[in-house]
PDBQT receptor file of N, H, CA, C and O in Angstrom, charges set to zero:
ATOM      1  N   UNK A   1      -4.208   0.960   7.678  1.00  0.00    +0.000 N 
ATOM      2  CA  UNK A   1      -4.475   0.960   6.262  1.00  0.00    +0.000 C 
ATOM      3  C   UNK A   1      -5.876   1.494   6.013  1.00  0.00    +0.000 C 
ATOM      4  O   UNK A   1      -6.851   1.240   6.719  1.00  0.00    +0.000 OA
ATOM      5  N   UNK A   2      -5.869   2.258   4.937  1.00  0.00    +0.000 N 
ATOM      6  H   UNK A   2      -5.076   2.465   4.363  1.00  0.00    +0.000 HD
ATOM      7  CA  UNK A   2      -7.143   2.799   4.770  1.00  0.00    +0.000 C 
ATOM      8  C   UNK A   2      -8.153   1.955   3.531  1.00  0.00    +0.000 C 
ATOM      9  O   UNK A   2      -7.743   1.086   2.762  1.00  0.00    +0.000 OA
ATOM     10  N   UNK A   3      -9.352   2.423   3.602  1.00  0.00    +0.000 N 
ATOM     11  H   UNK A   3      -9.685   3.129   4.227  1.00  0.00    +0.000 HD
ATOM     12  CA  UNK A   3     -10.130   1.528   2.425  1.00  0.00    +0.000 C 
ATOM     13  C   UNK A   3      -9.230   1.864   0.978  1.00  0.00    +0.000 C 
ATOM     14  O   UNK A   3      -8.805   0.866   0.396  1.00  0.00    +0.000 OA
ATOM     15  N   UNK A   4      -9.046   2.665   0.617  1.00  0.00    +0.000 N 
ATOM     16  H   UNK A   4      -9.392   3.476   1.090  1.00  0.00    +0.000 HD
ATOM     17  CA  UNK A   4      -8.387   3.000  -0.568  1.00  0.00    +0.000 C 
ATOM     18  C   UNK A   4      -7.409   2.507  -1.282  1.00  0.00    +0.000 C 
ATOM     19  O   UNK A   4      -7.376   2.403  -2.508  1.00  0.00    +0.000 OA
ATOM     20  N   UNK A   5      -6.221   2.055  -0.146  1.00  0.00    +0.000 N 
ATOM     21  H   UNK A   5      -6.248   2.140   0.850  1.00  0.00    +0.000 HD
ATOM     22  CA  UNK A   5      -5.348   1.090  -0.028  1.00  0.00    +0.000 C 
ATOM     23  C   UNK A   5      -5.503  -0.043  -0.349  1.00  0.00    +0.000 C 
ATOM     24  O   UNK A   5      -4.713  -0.655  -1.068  1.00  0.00    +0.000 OA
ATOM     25  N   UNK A   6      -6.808  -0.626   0.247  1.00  0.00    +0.000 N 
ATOM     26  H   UNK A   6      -7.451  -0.129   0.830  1.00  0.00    +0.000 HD
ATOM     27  CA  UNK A   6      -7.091  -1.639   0.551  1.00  0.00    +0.000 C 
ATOM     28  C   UNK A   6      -7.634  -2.403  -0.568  1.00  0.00    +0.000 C 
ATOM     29  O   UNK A   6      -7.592  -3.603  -0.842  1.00  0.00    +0.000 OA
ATOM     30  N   UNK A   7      -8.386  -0.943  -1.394  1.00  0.00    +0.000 N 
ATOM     31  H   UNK A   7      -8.421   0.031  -1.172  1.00  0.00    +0.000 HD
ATOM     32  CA  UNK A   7      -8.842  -1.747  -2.626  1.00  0.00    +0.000 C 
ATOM     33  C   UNK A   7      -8.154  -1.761  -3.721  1.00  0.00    +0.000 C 
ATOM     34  O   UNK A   7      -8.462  -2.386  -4.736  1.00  0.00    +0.000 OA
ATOM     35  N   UNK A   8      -7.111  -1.020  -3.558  1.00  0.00    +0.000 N 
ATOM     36  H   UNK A   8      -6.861  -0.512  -2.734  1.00  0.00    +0.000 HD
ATOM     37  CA  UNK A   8      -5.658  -0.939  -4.531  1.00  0.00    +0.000 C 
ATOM     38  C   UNK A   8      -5.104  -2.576  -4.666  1.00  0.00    +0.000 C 
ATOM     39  O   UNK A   8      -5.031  -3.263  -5.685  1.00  0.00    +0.000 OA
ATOM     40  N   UNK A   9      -4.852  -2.825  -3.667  1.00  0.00    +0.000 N 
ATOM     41  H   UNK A   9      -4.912  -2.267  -2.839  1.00  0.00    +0.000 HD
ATOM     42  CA  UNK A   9      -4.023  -4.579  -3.188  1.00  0.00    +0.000 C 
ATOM     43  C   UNK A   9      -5.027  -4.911  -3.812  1.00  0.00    +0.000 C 
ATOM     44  O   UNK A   9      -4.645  -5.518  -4.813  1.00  0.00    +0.000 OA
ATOM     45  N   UNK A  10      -6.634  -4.821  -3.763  1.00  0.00    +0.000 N 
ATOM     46  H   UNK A  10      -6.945  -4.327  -2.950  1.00  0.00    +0.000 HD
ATOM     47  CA  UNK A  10      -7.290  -6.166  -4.587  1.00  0.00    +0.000 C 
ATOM     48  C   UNK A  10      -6.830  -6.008  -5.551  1.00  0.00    +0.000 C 
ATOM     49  O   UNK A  10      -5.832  -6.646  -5.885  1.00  0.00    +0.000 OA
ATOM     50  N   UNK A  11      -7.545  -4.877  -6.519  1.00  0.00    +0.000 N 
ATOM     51  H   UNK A  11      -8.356  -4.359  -6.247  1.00  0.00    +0.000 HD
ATOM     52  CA  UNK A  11      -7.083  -4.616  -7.736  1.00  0.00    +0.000 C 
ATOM     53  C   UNK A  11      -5.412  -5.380  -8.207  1.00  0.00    +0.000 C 
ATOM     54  O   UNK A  11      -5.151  -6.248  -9.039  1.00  0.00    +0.000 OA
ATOM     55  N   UNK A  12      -4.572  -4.646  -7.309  1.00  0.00    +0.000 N 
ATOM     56  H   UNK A  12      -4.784  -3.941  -6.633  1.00  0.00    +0.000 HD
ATOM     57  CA  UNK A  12      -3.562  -5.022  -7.589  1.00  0.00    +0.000 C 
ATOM     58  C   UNK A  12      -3.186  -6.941  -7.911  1.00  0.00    +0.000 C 
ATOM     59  O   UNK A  12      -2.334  -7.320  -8.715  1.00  0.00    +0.000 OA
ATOM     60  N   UNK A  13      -3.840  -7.638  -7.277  1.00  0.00    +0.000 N 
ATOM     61  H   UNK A  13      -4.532  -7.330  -6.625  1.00  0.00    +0.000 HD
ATOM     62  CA  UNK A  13      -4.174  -9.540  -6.865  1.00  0.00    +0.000 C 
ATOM     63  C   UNK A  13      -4.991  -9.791  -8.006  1.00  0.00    +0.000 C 
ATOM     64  O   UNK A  13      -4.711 -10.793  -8.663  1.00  0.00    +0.000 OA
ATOM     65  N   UNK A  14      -6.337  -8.785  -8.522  1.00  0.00    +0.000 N 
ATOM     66  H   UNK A  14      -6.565  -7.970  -7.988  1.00  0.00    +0.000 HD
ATOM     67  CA  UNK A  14      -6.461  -9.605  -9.972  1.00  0.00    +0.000 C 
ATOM     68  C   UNK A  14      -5.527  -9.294 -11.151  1.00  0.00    +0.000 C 
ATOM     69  O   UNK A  14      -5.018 -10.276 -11.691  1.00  0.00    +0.000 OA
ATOM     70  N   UNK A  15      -5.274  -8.283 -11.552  1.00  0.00    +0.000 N 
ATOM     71  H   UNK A  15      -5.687  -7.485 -11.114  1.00  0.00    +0.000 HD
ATOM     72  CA  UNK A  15      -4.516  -7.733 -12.189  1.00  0.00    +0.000 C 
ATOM     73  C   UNK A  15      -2.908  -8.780 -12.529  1.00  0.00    +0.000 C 
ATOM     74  O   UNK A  15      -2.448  -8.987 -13.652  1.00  0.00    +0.000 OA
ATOM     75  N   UNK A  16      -2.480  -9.154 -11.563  1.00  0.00    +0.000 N 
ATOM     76  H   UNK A  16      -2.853  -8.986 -10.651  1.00  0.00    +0.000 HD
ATOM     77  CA  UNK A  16      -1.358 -10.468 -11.503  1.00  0.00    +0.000 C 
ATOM     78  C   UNK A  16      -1.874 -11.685 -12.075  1.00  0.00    +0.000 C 
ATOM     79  O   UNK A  16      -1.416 -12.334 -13.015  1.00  0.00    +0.000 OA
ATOM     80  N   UNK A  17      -3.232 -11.969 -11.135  1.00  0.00    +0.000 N 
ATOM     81  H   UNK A  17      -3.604 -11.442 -10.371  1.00  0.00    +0.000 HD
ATOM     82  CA  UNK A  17      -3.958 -13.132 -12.139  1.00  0.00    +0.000 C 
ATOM     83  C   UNK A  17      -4.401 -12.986 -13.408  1.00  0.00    +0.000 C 
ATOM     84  O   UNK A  17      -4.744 -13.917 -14.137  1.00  0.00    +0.000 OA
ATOM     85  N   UNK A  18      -4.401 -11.566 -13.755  1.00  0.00    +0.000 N 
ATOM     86  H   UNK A  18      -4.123 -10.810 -13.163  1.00  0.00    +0.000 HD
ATOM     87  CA  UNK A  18      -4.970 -11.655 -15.318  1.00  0.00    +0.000 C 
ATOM     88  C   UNK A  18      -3.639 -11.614 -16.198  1.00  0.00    +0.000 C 
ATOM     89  O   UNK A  18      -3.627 -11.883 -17.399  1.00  0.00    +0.000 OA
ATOM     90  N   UNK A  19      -2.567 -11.260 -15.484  1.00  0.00    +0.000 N 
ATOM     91  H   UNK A  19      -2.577 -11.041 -14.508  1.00  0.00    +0.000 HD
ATOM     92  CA  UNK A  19      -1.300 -10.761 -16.506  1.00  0.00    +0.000 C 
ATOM     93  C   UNK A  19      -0.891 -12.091 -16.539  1.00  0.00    +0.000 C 
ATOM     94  O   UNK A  19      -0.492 -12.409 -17.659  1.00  0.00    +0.000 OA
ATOM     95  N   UNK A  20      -0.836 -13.233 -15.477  1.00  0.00    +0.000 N 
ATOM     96  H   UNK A  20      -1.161 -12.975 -14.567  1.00  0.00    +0.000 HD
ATOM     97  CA  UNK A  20      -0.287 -14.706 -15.461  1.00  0.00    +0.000 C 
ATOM     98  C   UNK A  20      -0.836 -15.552 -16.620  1.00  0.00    +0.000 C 
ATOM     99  O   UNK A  20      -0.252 -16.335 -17.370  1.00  0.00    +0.000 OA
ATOM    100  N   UNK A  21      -2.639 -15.023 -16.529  1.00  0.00    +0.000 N 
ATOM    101  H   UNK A  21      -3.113 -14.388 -15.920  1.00  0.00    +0.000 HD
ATOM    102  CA  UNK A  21      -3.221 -15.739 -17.588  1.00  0.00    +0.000 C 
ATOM    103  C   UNK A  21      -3.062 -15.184 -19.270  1.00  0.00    +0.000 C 
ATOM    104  O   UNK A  21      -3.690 -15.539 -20.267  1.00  0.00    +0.000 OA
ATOM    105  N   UNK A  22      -1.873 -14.100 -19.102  1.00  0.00    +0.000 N 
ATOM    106  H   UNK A  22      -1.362 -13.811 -18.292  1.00  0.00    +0.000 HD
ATOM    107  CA  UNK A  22      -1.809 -13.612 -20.314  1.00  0.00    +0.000 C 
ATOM    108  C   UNK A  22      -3.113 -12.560 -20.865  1.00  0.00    +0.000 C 
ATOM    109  O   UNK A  22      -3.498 -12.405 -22.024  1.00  0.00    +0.000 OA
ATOM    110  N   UNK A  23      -3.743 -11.773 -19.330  1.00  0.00    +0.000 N 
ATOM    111  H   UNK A  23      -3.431 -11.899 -18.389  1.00  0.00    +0.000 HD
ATOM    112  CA  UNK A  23      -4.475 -11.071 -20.772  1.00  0.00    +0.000 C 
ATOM    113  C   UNK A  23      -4.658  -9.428 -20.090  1.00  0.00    +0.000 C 
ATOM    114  O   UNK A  23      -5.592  -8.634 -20.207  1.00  0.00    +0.000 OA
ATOM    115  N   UNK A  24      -3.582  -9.337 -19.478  1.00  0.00    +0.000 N 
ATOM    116  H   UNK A  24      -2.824  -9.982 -19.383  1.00  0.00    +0.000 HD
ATOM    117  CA  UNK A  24      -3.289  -7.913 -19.156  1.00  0.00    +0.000 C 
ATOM    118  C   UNK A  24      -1.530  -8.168 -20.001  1.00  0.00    +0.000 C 
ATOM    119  O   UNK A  24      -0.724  -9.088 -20.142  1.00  0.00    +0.000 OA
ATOM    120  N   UNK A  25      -1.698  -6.258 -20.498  1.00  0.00    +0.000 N 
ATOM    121  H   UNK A  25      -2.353  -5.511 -20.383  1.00  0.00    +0.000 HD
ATOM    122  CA  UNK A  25      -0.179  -6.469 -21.241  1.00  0.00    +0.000 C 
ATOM    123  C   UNK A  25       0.702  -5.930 -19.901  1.00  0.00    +0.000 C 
ATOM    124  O   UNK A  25       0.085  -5.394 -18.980  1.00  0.00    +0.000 OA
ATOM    125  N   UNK A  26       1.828  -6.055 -19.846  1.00  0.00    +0.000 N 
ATOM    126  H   UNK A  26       2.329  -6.490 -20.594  1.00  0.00    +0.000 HD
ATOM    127  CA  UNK A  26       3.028  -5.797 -18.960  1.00  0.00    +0.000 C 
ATOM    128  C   UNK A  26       2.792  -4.070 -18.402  1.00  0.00    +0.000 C 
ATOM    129  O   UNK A  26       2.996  -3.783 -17.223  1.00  0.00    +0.000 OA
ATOM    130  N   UNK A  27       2.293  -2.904 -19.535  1.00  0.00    +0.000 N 
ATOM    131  H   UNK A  27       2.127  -3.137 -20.493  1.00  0.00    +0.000 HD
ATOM    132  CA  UNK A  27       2.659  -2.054 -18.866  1.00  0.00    +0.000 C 
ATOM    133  C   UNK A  27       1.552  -2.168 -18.012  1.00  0.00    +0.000 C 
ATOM    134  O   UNK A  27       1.834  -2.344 -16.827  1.00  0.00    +0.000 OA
ATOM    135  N   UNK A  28      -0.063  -2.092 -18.421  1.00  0.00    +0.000 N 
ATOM    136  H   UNK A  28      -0.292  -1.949 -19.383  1.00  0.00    +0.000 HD
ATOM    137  CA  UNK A  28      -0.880  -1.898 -17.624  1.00  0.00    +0.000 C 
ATOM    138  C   UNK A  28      -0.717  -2.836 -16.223  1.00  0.00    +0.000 C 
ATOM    139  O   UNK A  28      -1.580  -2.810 -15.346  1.00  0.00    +0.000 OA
ATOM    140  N   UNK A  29       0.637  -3.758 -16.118  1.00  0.00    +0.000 N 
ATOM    141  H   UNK A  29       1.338  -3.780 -16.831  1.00  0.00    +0.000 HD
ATOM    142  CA  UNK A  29       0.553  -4.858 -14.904  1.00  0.00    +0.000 C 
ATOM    143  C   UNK A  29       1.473  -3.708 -14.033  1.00  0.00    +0.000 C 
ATOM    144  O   UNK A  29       1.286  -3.505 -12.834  1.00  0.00    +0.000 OA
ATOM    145  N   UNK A  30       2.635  -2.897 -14.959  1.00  0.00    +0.000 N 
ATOM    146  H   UNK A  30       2.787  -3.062 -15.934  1.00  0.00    +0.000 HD
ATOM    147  CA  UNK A  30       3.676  -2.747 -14.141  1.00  0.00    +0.000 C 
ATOM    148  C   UNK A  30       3.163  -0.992 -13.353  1.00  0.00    +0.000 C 
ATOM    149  O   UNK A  30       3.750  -0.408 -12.443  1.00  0.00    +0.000 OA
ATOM    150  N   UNK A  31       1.627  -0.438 -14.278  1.00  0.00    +0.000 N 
ATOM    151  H   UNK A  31       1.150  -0.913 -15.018  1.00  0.00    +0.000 HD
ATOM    152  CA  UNK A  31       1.492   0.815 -13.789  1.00  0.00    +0.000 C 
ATOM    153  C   UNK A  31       0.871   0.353 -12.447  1.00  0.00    +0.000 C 
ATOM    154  O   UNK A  31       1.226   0.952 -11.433  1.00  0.00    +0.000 OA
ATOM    155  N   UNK A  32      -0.011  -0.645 -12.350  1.00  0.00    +0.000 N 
ATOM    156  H   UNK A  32      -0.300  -1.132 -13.174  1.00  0.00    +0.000 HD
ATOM    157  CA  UNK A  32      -0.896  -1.121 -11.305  1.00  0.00    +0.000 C 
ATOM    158  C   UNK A  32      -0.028  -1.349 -10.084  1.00  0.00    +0.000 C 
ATOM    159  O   UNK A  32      -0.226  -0.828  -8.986  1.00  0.00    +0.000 OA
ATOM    160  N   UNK A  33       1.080  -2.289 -10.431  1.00  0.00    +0.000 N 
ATOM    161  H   UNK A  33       1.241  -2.712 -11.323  1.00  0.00    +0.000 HD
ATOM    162  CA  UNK A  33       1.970  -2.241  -9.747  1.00  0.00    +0.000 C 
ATOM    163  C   UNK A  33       3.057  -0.615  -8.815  1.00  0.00    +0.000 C 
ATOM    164  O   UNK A  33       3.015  -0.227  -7.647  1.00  0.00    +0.000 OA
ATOM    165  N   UNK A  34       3.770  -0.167  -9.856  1.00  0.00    +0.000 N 
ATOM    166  H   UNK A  34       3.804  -0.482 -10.804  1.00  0.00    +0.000 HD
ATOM    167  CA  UNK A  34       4.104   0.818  -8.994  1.00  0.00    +0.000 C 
ATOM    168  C   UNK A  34       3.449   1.897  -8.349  1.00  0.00    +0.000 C 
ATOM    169  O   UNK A  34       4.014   2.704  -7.611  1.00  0.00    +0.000 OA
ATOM    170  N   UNK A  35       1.902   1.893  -8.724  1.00  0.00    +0.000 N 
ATOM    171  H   UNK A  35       1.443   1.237  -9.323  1.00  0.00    +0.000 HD
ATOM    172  CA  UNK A  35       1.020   2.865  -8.037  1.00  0.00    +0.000 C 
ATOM    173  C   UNK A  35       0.816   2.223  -7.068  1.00  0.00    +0.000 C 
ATOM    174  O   UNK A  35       1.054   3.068  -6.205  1.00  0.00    +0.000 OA
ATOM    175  N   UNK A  36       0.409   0.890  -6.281  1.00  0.00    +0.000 N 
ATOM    176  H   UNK A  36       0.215   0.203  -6.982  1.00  0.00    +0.000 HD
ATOM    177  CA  UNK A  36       0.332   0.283  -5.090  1.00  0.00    +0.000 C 
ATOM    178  C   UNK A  36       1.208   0.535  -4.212  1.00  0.00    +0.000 C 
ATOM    179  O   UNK A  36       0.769   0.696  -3.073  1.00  0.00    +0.000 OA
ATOM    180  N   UNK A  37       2.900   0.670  -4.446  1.00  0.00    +0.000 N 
ATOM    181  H   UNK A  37       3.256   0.539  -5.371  1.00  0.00    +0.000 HD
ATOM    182  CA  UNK A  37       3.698   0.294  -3.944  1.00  0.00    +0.000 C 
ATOM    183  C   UNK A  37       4.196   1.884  -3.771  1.00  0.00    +0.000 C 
ATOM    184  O   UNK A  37       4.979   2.244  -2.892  1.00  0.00    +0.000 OA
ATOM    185  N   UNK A  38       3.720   2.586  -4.565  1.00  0.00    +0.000 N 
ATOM    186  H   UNK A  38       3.084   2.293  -5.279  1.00  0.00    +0.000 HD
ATOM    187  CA  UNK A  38       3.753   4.392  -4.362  1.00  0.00    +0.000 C 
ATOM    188  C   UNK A  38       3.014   4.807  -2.841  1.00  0.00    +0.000 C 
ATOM    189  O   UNK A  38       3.340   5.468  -1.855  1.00  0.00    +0.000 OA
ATOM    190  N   UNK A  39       1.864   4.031  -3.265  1.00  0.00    +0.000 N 
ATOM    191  H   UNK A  39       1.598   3.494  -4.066  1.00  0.00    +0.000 HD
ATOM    192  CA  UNK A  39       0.959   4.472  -2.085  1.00  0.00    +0.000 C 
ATOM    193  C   UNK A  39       1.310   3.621  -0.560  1.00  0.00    +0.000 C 
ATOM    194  O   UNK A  39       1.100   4.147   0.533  1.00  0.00    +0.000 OA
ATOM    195  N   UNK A  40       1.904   2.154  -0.737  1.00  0.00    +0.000 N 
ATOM    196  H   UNK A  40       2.074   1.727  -1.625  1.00  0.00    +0.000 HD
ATOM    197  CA  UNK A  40       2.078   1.858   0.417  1.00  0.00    +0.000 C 
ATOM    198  C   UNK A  40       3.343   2.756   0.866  1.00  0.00    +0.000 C 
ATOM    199  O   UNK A  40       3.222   3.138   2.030  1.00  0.00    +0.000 OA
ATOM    200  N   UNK A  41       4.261   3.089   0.374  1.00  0.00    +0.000 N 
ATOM    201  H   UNK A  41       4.360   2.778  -0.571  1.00  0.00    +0.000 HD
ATOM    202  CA  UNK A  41       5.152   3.864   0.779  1.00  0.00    +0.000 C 
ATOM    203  C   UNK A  41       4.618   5.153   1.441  1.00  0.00    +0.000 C 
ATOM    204  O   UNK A  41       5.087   5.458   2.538  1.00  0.00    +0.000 OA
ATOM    205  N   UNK A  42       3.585   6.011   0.815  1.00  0.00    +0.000 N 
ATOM    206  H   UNK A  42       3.204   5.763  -0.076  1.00  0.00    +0.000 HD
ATOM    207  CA  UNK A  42       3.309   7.234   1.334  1.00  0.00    +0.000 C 
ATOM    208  C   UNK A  42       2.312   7.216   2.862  1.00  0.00    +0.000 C 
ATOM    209  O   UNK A  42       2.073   8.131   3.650  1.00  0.00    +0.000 OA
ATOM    210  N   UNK A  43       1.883   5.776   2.863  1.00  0.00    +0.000 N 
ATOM    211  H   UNK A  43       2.077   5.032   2.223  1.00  0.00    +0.000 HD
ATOM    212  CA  UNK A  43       0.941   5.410   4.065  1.00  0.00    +0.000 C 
ATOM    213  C   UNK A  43       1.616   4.943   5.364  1.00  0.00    +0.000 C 
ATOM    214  O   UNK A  43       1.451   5.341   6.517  1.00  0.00    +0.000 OA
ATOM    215  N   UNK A  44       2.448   3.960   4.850  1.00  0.00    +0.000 N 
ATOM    216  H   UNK A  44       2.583   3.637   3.914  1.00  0.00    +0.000 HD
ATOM    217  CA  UNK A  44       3.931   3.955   5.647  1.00  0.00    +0.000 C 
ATOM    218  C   UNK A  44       4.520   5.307   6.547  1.00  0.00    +0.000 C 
ATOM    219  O   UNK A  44       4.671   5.601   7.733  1.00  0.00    +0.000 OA
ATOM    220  N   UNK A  45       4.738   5.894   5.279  1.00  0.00    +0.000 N 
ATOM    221  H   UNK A  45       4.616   5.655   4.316  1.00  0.00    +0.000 HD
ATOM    222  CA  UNK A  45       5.931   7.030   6.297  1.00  0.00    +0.000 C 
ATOM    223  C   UNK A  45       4.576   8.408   7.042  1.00  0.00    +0.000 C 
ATOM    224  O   UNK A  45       5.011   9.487   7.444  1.00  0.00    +0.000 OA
ATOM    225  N   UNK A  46       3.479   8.186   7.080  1.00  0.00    +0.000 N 
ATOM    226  H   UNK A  46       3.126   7.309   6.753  1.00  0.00    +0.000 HD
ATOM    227  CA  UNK A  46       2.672   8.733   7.245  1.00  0.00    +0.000 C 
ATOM    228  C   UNK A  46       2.370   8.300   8.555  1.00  0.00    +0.000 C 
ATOM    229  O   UNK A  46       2.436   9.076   9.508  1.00  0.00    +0.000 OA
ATOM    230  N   UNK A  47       1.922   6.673   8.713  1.00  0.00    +0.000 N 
ATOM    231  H   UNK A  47       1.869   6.043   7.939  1.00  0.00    +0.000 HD
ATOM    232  CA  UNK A  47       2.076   6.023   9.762  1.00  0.00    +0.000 C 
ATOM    233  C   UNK A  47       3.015   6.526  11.057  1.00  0.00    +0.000 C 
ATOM    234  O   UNK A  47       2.779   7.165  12.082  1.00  0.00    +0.000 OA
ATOM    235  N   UNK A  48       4.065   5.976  10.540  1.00  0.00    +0.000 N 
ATOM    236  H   UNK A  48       4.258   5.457   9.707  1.00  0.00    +0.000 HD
ATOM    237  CA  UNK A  48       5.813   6.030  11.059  1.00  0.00    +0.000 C 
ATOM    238  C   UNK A  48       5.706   7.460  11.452  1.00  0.00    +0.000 C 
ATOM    239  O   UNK A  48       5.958   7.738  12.625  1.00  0.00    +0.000 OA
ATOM    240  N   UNK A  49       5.219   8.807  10.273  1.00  0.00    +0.000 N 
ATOM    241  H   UNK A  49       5.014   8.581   9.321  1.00  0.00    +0.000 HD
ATOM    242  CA  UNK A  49       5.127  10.124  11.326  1.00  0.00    +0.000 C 
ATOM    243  C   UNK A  49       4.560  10.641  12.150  1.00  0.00    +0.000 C 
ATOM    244  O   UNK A  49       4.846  11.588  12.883  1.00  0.00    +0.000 OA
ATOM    245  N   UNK A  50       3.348   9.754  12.018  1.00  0.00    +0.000 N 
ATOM    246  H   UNK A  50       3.116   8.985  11.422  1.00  0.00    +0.000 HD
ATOM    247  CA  UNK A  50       2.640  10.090  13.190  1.00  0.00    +0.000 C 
ATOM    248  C   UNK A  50       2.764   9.413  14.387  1.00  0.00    +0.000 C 
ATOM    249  O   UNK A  50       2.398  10.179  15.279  1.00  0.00    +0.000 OA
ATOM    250  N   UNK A  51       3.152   8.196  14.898  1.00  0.00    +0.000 N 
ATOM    251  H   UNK A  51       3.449   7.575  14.173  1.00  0.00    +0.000 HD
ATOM    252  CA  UNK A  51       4.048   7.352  15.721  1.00  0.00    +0.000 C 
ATOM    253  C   UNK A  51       5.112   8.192  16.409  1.00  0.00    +0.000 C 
ATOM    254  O   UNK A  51       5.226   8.243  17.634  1.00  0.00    +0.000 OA
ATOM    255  N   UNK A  52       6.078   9.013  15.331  1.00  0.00    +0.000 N 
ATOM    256  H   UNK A  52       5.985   8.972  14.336  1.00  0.00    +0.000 HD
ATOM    257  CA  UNK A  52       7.395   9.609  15.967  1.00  0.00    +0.000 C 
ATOM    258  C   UNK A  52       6.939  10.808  16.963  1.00  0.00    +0.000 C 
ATOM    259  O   UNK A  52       7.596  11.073  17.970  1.00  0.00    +0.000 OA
ATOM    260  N   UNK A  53       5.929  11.410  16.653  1.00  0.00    +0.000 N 
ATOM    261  H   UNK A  53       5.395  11.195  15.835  1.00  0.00    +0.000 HD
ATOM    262  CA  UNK A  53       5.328  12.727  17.110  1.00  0.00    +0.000 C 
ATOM    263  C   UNK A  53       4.387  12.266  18.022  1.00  0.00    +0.000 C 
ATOM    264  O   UNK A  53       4.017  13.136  18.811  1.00  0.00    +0.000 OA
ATOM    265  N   UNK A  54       3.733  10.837  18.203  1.00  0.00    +0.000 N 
ATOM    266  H   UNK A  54       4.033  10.131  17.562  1.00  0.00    +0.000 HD
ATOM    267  CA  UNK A  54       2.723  10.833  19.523  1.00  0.00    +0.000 C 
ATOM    268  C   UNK A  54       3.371   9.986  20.569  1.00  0.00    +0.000 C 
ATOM    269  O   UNK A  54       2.603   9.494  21.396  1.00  0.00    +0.000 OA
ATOM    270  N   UNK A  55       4.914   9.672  20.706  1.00  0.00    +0.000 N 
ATOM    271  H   UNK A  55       5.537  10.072  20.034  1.00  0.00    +0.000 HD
ATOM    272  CA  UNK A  55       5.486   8.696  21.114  1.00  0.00    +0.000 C 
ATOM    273  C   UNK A  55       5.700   9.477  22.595  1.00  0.00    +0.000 C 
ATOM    274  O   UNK A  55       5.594   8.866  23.658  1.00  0.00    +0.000 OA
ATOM    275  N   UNK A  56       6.023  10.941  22.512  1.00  0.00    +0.000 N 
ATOM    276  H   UNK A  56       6.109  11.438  21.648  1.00  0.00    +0.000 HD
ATOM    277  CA  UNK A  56       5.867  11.976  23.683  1.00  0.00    +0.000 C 
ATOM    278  C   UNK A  56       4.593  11.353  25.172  1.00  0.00    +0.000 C 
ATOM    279  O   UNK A  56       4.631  11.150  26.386  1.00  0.00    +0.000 OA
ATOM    280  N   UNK A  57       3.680  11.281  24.106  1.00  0.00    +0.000 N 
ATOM    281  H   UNK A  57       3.649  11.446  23.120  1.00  0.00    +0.000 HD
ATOM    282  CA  UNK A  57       2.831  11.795  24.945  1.00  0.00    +0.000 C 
ATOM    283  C   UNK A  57       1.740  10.641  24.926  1.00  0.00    +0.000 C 
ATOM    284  O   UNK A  57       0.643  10.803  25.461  1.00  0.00    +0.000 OA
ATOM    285  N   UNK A  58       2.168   9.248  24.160  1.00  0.00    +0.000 N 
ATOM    286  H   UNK A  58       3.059   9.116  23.726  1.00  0.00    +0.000 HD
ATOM    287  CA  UNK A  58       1.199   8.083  23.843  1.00  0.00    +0.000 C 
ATOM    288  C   UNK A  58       2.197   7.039  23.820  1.00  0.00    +0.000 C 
ATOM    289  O   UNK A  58       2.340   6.341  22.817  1.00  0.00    +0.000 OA
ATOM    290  N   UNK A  59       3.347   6.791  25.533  1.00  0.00    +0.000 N 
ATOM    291  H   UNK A  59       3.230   7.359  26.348  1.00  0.00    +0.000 HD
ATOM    292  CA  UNK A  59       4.041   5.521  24.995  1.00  0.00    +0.000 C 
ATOM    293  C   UNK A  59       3.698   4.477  24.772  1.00  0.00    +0.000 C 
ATOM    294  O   UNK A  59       4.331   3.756  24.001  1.00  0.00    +0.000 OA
ATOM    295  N   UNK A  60       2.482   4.049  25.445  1.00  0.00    +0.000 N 
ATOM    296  H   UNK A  60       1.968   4.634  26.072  1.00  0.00    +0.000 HD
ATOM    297  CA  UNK A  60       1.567   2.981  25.035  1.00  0.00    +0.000 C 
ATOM    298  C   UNK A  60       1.581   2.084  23.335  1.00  0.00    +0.000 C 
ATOM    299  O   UNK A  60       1.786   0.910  23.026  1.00  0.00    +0.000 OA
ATOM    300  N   UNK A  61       1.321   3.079  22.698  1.00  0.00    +0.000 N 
ATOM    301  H   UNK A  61       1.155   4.033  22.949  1.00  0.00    +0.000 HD
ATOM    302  CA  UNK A  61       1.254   3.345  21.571  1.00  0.00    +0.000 C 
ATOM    303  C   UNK A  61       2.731   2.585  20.688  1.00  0.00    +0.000 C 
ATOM    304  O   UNK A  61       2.812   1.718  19.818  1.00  0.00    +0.000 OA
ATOM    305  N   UNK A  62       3.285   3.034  21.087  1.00  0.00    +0.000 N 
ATOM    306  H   UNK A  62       3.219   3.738  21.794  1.00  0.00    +0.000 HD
ATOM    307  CA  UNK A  62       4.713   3.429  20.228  1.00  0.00    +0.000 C 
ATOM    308  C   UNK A  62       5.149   1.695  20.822  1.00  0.00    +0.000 C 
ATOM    309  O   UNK A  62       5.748   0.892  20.106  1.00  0.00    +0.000 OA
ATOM    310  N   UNK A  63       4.888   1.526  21.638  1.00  0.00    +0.000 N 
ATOM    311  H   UNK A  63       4.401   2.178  22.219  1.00  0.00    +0.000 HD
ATOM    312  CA  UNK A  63       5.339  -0.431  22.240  1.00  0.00    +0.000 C 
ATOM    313  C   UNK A  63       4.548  -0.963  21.454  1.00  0.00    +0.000 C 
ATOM    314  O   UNK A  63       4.997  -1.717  20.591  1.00  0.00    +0.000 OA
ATOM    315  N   UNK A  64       2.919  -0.664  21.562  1.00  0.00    +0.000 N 
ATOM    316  H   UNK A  64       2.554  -0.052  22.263  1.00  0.00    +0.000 HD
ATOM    317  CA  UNK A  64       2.103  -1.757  20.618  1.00  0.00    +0.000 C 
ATOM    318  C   UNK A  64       2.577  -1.881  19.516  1.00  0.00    +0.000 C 
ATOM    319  O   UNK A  64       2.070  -2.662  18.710  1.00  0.00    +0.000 OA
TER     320      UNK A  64
């Protein structure tokens, strides 16, 4: 995971606490939301491709 990510999830953790306490409206909860979940997806299969392609030559790797 990268810093970027990383500060997305915070963001993303107050943003829930402020929408619970009523003072974020729904869309600004639900854009926060699917942009997190955009990006864990694209970090994911980014991950996962680079795994499939060093698994050759780094089995080490691919067990951890």
């Amino acid at each position: 995971m990268n810093r970027e990510l990383l500060l997305g999830l915070g963001k993303k953790k107050t943003v829930c606490h402020l929408w619970n306490n009523e003072q974020v409206t729904q869309e600004e909860y639900r854009g926060i939301i699917r942009s997190c979940r955009e990006e864990i997806r694209k970090t994911k299969a980014q991950l996962e491709l680079g795994l499939a392609t060093d698994v050759r030559d780094n089995k080490k790797h691919f067990y951890k």
